[in-house]
C-alpha positions in Angstrom: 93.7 57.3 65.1 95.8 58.3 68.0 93.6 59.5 70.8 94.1 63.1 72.0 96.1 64.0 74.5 96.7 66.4 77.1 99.4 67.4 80.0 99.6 66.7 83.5 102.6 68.3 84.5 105.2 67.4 82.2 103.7 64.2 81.2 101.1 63.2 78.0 98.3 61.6 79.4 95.1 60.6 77.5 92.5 64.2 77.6 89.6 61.6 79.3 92.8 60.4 81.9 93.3 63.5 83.5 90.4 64.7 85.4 90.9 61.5 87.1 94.7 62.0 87.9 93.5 65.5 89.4 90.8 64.3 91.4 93.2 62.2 92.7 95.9 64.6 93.7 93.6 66.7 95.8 91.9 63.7 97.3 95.7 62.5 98.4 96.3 66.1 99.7 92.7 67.5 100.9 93.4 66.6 104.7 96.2 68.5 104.7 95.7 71.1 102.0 94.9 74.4 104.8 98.5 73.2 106.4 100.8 72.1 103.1 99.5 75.9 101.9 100.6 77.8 104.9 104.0 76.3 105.0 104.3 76.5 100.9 103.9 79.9 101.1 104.9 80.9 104.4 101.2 82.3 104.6 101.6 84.9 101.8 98.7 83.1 100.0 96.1 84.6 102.6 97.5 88.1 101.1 97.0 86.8 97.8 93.6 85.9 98.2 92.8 89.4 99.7 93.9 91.0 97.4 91.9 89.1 94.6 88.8 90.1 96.5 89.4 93.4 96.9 90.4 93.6 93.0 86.8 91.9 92.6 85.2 94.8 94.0 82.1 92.4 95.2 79.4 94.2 97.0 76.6 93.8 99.2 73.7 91.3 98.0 75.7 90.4 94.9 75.8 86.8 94.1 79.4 85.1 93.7 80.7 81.5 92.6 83.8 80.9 94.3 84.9 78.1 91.7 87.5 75.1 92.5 86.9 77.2 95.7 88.4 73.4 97.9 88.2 74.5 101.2 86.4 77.5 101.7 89.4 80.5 101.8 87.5 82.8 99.7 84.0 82.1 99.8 84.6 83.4 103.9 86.3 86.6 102.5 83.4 87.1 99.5 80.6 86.2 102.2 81.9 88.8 104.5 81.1 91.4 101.6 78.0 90.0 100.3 75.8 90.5 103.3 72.9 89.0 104.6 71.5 89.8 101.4 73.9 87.8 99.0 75.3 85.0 98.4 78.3 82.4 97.6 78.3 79.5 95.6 81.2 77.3 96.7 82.0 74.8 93.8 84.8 72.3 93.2 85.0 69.4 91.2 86.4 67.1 93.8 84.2 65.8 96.0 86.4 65.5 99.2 87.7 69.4 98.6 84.1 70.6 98.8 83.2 68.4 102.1 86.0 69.7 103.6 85.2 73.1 102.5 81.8 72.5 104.2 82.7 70.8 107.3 85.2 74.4 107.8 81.8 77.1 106.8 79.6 75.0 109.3 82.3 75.2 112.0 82.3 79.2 111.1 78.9 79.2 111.3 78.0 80.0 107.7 74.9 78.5 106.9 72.5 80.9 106.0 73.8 82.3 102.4 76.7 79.8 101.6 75.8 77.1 98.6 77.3 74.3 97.3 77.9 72.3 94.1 80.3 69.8 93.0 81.0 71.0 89.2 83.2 70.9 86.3 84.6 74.3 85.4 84.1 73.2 81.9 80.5 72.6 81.9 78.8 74.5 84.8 75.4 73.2 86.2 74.3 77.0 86.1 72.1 79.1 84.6 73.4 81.7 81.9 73.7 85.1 83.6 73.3 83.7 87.0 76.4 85.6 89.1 77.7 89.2 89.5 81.2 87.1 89.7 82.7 84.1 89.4 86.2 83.6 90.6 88.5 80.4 90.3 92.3 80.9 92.7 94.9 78.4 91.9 92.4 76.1 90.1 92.6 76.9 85.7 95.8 75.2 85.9 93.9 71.7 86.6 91.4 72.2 84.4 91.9 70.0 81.1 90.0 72.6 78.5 90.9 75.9 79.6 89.1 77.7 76.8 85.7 76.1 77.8 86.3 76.7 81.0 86.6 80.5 80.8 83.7 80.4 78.3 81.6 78.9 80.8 82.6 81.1 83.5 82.0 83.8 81.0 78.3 82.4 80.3 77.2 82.6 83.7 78.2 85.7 84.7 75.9 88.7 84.2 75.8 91.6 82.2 78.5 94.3 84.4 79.8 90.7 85.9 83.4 90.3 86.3 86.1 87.1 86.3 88.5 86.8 88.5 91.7 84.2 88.0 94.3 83.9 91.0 96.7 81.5 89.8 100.4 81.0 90.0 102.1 82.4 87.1 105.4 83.1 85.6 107.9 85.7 87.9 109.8 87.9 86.2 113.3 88.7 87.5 115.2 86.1 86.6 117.3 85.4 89.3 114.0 85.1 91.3 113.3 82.5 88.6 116.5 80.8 89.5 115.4 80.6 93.6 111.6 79.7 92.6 112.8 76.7 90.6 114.7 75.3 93.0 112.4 75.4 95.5 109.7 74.5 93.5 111.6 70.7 92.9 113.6 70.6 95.5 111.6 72.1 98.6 108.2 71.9 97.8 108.1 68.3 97.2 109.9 67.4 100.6 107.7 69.2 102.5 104.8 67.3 100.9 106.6 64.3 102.0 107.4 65.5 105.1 103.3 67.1 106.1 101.3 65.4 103.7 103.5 62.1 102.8 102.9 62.8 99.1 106.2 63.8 97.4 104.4 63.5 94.1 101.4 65.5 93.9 103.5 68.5 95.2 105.6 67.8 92.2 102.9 67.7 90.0 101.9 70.9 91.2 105.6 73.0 90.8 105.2 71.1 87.3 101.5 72.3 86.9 102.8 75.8 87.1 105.0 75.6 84.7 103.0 74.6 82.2 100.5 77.1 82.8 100.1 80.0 80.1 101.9 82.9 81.8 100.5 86.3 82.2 100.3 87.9 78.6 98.8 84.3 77.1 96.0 83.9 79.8 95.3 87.8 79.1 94.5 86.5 75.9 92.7 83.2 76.4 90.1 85.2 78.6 89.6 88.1 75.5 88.9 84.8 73.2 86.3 83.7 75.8 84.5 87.0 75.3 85.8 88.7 78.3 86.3 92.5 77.8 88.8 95.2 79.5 91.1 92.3 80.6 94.2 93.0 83.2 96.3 91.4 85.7 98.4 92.6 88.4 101.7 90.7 89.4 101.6 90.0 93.1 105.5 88.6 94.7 106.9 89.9 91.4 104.5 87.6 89.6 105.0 84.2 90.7 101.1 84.8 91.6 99.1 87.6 89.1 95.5 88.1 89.4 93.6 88.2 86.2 90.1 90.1 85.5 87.8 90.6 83.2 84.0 92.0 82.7 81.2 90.3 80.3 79.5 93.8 79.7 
């Protein structure tokens, strides 16, 4: 029997192939990651993130998993709104990610409420009910089981608990679709040569986006999950949307 496969950007790879192919990627690109995003985006991104946090409407002494969080850009912004009292969980799969992420928190002098756990989204080593939000940016589309993924996120949130998924996602205007395209293949993966001296995991990446389900699909993967009074909002005419959802 032919063994299942899965995508990695445009190519079929074997499902149990991938995870390694990913951790490789961000272990090429984790020195260089903060910088290669900055210039990618011309430092829109930090908007982006904002503005997932603020949709996330986290409060003081709530508990958050800031999943595939790498190096640390969001669990600062949740930690800020936690408090004293709460607390971030700062979870990535890849091991070099989440030492760099910790080496950054230290150096900002977050110690006191700031976790760690290097974890597949697809399994989490958590406890059901465990956080008032879990929140994966620019991470689902690297995950090889998207549905368990979101079910697991689902399972560890708590009753009132909320999801939120910042990812890259499909713009609409076309003739922005025509721009994004070319720089995704033609730009992006020169400036990965140029920075990071990886051409091909910043093609893998313009290619990972692609293949990512676009707004209306993901709406719907999260409602199959379990996830209840699901939206997204578009952000740079939806070449970025963030998703949420509640487990009431």
């Amino acid at each position: 029997m032919k063994d299942k496969t899965t995508h990695f950007g445009y190519r079929e790879v074997p499902i149990g192939d991938k995870v390694r192919m990913v951790r490789q990627v961000f272990d090429s690109v984790s020195g260089k990651y903060d910088v290669m995003n900055d210039l990618m985006s011309l430092g829109i991104h930090r908007l982006w993130k904002r503005t997932a946090v603020l949709l996330s409407n986290v409060r003081q002494g709530e508990r958050v998993l800031d999943l595939a969080g790498g190096t640390g850009d969001l669990t600062i912004l949740y930690e800020k709104r936690v408090g004293t009292n709460g607390s971030v969980v700062l979870a990535d799969i890849n091991r070099s990610m989440l030492e760099a992420g910790r080496d950054r928190l230290i150096d900002h002098g977050l110690v006191s409420n700031i976790f760690y756990a290097q974890a597949n989204a697809e399994c989490l080593p958590f406890a059901d009910s465990s956080f008032d939000c879990v929140c994966i940016a620019f991470g689902l589309r690297n995950v090889t089981d998207k549905d368990a993924a979101l079910k697991a996120m689902y399972r560890v949130l708590k009753p009132g608990g909320r999801s939120i998924i910042l990812e890259f996602s499909h713009p609409k205007p076309q003739l922005l679709q025509k721009v994004y395209n070319t720089y995704s293949f033609k730009i992006l993966p020169m400036l990965g040569k140029l920075i990071a001296n990886d051409a091909d995991s910043y093609r893998y990446l313009a290619e990972s986006i692609r293949m990512h389900p676009d707004q209306d699909r993901l709406r719907s993967l999260m409602e199959q999950a379990g996830f209840e009074h699901c939206d997204y909002f578009n952000l740079t005419q939806g070449i970025v949307a963030v998703h949420r959802g509640y487990r009431l």
